[in-house]
N, C-alpha and C positions, 0 to 999 in steps of 0.2 A: 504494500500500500504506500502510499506516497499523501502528501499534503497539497493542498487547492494549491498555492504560494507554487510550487512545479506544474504545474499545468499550463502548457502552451494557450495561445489564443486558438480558436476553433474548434478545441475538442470539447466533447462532452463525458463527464464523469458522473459517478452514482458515490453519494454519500454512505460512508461506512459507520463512520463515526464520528463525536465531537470531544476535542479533547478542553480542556480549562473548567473550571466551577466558579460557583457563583453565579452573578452578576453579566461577566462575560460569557457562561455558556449559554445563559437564558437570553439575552438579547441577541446574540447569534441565531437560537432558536423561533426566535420572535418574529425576526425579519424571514422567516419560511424554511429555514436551512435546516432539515432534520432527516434522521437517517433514512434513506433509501431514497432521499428526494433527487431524480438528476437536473444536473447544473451543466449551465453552455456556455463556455468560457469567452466574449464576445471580445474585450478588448484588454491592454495589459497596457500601462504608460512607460515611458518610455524608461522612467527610473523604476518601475516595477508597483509602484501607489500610487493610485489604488486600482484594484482589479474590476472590470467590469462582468457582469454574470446576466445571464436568461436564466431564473428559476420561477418555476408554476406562473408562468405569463406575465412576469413582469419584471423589470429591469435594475439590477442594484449593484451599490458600486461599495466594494470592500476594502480592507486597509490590509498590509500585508499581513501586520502581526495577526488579523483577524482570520485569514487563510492561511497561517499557518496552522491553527486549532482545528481545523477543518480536514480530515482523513480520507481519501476517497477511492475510489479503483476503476 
């Protein structure tokens, strides 16, 4: 398994798992990101923050450290 943060732009992955507690895994969860959900990697900047994603039809844009907590395959 690998982390969101590795994932090129265009592929699509399926969440495995979430790693962090708290605070941080629940607003992760919040914004739609939960296990089995797949994620379409749309765009990446050019310094790498923040990531852009297609998850359940709608459009969000993450921060690395945030996709680093993020497991997928």
């Amino acid at each position: 398994m690998s982390t969101l943060k590795e994932i090129k732009c265009g592929q699509t992955v399926k969440v495995k798992k979430i790693d962090g507690a708290g605070a941080v895994r629940r607003r992760i969860m919040d914004m739609g990101i939960t296990k089995g959900s797949e994620i379409y990697v749309r765009k990446v900047a050019p310094l790498g923050d923040p990531i852009e994603l297609t998850i359940r039809g709608y459009e969000l844009s993450i921060r690395k450290a945030d996709a680093e907590m993020i497991l997928v395959e």
